[in-house]
C-alpha positions as CSV (number, residue, x, y, z in Angstrom):
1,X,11.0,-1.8,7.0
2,X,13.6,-2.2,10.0
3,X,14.4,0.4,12.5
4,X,11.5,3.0,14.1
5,X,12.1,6.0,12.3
6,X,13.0,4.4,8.5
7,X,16.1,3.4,6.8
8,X,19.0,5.5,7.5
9,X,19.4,7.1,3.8
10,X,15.8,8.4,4.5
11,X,16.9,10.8,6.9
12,X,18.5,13.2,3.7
13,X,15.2,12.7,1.6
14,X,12.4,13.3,3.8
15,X,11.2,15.0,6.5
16,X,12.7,14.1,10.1
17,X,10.5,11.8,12.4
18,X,7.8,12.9,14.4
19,X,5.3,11.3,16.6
20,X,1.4,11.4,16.7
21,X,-0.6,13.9,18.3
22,X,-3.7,11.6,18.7
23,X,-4.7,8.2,18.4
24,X,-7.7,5.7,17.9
25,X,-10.2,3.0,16.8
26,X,-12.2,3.2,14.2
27,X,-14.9,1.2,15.4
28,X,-16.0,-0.1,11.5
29,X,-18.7,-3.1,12.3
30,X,-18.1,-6.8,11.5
31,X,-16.0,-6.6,14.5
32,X,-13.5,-4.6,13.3
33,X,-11.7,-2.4,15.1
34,X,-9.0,0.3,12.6
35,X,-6.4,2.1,14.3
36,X,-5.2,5.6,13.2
37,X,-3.6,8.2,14.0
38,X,-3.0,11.6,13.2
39,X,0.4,13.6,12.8
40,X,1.7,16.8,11.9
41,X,-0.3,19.9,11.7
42,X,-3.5,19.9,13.2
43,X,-4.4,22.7,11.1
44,X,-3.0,21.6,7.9
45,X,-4.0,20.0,4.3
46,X,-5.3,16.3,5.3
47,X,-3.8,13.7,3.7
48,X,-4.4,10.3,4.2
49,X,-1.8,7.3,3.6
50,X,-2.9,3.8,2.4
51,X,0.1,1.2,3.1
52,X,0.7,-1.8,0.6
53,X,0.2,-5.6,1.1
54,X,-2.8,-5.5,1.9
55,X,-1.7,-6.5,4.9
56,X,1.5,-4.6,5.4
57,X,0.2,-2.1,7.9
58,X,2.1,1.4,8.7
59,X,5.2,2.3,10.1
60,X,6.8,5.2,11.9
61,X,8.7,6.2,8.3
62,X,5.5,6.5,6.7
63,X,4.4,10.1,8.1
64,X,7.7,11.5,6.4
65,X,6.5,12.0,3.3
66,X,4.7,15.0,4.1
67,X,5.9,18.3,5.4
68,X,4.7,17.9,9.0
69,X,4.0,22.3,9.0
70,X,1.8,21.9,5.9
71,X,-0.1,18.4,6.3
72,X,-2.6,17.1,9.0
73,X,-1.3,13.1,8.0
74,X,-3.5,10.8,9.0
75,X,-2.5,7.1,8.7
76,X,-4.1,3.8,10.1
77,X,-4.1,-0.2,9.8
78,X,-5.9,-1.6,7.6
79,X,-8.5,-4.2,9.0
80,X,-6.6,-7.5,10.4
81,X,-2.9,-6.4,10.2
82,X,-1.2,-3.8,12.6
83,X,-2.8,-2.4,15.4
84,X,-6.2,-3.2,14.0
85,X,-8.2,-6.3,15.4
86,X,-8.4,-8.5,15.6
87,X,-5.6,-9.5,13.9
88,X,-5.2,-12.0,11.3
89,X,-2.2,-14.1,12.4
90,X,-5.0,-15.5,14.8
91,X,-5.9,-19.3,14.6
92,X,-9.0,-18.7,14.1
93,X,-8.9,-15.7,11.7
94,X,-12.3,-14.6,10.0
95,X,-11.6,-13.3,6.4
96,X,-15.3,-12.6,5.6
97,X,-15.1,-9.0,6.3
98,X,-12.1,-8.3,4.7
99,X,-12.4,-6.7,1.0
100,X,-11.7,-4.5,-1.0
101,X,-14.7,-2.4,-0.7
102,X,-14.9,-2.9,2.9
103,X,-11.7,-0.9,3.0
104,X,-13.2,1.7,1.0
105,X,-16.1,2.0,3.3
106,X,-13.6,2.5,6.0
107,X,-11.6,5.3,4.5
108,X,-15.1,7.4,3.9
109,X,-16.1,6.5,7.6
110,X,-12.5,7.6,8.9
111,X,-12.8,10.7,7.0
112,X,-16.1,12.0,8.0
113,X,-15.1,11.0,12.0
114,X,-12.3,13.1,11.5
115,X,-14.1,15.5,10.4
116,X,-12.0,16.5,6.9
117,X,-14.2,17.8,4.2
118,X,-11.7,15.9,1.7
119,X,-8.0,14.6,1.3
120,X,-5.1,14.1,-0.5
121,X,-4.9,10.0,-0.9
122,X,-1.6,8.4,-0.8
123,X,-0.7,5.0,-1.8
124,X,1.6,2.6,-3.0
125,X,1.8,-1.1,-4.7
126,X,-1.4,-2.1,-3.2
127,X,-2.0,1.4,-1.7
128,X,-2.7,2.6,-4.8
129,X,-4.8,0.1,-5.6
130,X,-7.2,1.1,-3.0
131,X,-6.5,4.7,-3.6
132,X,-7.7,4.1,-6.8
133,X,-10.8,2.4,-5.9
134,X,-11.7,5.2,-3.0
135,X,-11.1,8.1,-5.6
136,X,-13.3,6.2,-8.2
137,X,-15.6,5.7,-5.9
138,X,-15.8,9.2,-3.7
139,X,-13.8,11.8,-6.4
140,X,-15.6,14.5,-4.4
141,X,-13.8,13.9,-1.2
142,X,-10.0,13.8,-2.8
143,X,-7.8,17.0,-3.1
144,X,-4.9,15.2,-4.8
145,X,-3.5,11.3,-5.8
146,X,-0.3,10.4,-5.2
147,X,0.6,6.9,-6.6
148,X,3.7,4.5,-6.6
149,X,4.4,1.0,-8.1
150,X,0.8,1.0,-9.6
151,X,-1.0,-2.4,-9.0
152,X,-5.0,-2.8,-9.9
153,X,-5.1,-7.1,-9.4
154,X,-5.7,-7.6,-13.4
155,X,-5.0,-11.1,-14.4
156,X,-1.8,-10.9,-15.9
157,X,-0.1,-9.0,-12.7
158,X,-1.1,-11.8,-10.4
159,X,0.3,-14.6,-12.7
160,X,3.5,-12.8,-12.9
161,X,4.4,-12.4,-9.9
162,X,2.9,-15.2,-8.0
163,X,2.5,-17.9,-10.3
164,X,6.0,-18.1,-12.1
165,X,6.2,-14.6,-14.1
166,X,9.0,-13.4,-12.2
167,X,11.2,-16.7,-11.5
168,X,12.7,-15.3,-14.8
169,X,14.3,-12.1,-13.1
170,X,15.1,-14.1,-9.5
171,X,15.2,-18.0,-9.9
172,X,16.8,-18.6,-6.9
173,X,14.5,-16.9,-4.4
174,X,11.6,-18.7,-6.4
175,X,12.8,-22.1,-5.3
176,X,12.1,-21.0,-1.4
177,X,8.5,-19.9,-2.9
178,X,8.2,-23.3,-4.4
179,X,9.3,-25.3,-1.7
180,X,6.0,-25.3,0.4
181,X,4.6,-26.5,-2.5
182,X,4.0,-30.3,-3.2
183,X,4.9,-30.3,-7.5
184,X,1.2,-31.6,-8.2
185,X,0.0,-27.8,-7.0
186,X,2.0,-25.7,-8.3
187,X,0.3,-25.2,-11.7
188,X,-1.9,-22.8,-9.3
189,X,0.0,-21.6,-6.8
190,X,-2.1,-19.1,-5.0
191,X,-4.7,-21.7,-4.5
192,X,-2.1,-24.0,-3.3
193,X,-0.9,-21.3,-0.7
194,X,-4.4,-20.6,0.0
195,X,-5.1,-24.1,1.5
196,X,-2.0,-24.2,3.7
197,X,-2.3,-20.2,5.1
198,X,-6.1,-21.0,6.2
199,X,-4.8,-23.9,7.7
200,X,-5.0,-23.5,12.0
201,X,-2.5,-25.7,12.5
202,X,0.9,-23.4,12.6
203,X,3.1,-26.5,11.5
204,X,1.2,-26.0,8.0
205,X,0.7,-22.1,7.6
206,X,3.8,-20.7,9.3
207,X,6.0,-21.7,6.8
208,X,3.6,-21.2,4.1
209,X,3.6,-17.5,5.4
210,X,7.1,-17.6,6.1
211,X,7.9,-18.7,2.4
212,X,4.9,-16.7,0.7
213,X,6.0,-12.8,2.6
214,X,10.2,-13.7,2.8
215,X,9.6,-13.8,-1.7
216,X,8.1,-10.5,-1.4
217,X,10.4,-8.8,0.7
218,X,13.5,-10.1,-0.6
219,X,12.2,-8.8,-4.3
220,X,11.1,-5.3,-3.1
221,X,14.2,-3.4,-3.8
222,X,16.9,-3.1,-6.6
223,X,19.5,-4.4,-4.2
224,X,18.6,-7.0,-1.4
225,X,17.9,-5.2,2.4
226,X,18.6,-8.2,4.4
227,X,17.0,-6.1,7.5
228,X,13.5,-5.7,5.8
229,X,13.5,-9.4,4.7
230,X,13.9,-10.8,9.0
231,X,11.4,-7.9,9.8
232,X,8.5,-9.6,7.3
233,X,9.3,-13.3,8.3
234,X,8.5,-12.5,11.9
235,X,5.8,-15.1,12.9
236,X,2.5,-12.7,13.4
237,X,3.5,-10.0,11.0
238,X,4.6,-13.1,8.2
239,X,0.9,-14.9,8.6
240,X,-1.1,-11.7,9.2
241,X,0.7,-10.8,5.8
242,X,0.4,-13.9,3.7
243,X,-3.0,-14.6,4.6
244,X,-4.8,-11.0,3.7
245,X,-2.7,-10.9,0.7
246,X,-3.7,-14.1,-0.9
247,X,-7.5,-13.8,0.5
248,X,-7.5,-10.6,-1.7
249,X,-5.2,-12.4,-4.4
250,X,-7.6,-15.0,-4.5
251,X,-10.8,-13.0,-5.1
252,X,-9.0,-10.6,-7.8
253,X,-9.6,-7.7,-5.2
254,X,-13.2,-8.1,-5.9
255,X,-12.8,-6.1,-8.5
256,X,-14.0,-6.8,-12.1
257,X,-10.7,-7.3,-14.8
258,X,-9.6,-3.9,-15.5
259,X,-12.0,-2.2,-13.4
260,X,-9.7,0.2,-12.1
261,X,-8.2,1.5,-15.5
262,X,-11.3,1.6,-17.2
263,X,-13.0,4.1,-14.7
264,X,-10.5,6.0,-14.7
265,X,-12.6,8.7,-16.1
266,X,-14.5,9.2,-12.8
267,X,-10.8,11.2,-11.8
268,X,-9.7,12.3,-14.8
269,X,-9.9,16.0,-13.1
270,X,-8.5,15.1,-9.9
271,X,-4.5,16.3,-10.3
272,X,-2.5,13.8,-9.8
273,X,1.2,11.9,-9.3
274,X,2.3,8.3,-10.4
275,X,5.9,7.4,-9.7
276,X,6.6,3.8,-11.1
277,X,10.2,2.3,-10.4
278,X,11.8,1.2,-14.2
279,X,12.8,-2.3,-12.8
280,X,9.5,-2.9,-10.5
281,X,9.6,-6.6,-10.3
282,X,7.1,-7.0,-7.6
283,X,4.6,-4.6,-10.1
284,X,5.9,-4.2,-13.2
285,X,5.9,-0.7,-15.5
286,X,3.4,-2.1,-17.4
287,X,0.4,-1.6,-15.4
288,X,2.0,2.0,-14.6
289,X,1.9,2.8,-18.2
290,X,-1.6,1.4,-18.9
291,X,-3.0,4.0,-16.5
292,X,-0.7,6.5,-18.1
293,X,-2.4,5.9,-21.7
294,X,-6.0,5.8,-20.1
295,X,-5.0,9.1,-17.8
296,X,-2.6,11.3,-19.3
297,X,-3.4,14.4,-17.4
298,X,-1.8,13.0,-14.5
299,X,2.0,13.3,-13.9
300,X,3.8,9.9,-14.6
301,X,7.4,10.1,-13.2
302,X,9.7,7.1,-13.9
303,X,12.7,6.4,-11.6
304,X,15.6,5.0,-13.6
305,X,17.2,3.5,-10.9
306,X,14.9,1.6,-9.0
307,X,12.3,-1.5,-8.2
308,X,9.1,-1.0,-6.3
309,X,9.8,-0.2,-2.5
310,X,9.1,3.6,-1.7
311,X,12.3,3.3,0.5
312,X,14.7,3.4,-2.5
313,X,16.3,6.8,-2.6
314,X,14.7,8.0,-6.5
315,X,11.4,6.9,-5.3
316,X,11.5,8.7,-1.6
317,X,12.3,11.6,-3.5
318,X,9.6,12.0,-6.2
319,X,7.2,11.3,-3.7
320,X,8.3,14.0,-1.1
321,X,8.9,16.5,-4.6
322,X,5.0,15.6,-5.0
323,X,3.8,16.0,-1.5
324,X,5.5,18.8,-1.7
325,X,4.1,20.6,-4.8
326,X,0.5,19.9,-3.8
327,X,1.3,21.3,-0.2
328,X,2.8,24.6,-1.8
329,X,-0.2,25.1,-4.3
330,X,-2.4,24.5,-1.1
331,X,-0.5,27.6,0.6
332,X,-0.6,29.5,-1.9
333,X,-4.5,29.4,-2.0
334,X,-4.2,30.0,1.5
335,X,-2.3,33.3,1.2
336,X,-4.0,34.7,-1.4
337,X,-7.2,34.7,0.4
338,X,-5.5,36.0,3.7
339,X,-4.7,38.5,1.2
340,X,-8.0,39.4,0.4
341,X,-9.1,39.6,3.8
């Protein structure tokens, strides 16, 4: 997203911006070194936000979502994008330690270094995805989901957006997806992008990353943010991008089909949020409303009016409205037993 502190329209949604009160490494093995940080109040409810891609990394913008008097926030980079090293944009970039359950491992490690007995999780497109997979995996440690543009790596969700599904909604950015492409390979086009992104030489993967992140970014929002589109198809953050997301893509998340929906039981009692944009192209309603029919005891908030970024005005709001709730529920614990005392 351009600009330090968020899009401009942001600043009558959420809260205003504020900086970090510590910082850090998350020193995770396999080499990997996870930066986070930690905002707001050092006091408050912990919450931790999970940014999309994977590869996407945070931003400024990102700690606005919470009330900054109620919520310790804690966000960090995932392994290989961001802050965190070493980065993938590097020639010789080493993908082995980069899955879905290694990113699970590092949430649980973060959380207990930190020192937070549990957390509200936060995610989006495929933040939710892992914030499904963590909350499936430790329900104990999470207070509260919130969820938006709901992706879980089935199939059917990779095909449409990747392999030709959505060309239908925007034909004309799907010819600069294409071009990369010789015609013989693009009956399987994430394999085909695969081959050129793990190429060394930059003549062969920068524009492969260029063309792979620039489709993403330009189909994020109901209307096109020109700004957000450059930002993306910068040359480290484009490659970095590209290459974690179709390493994942590749692999199915390492997750089994449907795994994430059909455990949903293992947080059926965890309250919850899912905000889904109507037009999502990038992850369409209908993996939102699959989880809806599994998990009905969580909140499922449709915005009418928009796609899949958490930037779009509808969206920004039903998240803050959710951060919000779970903070006030959280005070008013807190008062009543300041009560009693």
């Amino acid at each position: 997203m351009s600009g330090s502190a968020g899009p401009a329209h942001l600043d009558e949604i959420l809260y205003p911006p504020i900086e970090p009160y510590e910082t850090g490494f998350l020193l995770a093995g396999d080499g990997q070194r996870v930066y986070w940080e930690q905002s707001g109040n050092p006091d408050g409810k912990p919450v931790v936000f999970l940014h999309g891609g994977p590869g996407g990394g945070t931003s400024p913008w990102h700690r606005r979502f919470f009330d900054p008097e109620a919520y310790r926030i804690v966000l960090f980079d995932q392994r290989g994008c961001g802050r965190s090293t070493p980065h993938v944009s590097a020639p010789d970039a080493d993908l082995r330690y980069n899955t879905t359950w290694h990113l699970v491992a590092d949430m649980e490690l973060l959380r207990k270094n930190l020192g937070i007995d549990r957390w509200q999780v936060f995610g989006g497109s495929w933040g939710s995805t892992l914030a499904l997979a963590y909350a499936e995996s430790y329900p104990d440690a999470v207070t509260e989901l919130v969820l938006r543009g709901i992706f879980t790596l089935r199939r059917y969700e990779l095909e449409w957006f990747y392999e030709g599904g959505a060309s239908a909604i925007y034909p004309d950015l799907w010819e600069d997806y294409l071009a990369p492409i010789p015609v013989l390979e693009r009956s399987r086009l994430i394999e085909a992008y695969h081959r050129r992104l793990t190429d060394p030489d930059p003549a062969v993967h920068l524009p492969a990353a260029r063309a792979w992140t620039t489709w993403e970014a330009a189909t994020l929002s109901l209307l096109p943010d020109p700004d957000r589109v450059a930002s993306m198809a910068e040359p480290d953050t484009a490659v970095a991008f590209a290459r974690i997301e179709n390493h994942y893509f590749l692999h199915g998340g390492w997750l089994r089909e449907g795994q994430l929906i059909d455990e949903v039981a293992a947080i059926r009692g965890i309250p919850a949020v899912i905000v889904q944009g109507r037009y999502d192209v990038c992850t369409p309603m209908m993996t939102a409303w699959d989880l809806h029919r599994a998990w009905p005891e969580a909140e499922f908030v449709v915005v009418p009016d928009a796609s899949h970024s958490a930037a779009e005005p509808g969206i920004a709001r039903a998240l803050r409205a959710a951060t919000d709730r779970f903070a006030g529920a959280e005070l008013l614990v807190s008062s009543a037993v300041n009560s009693l005392q």
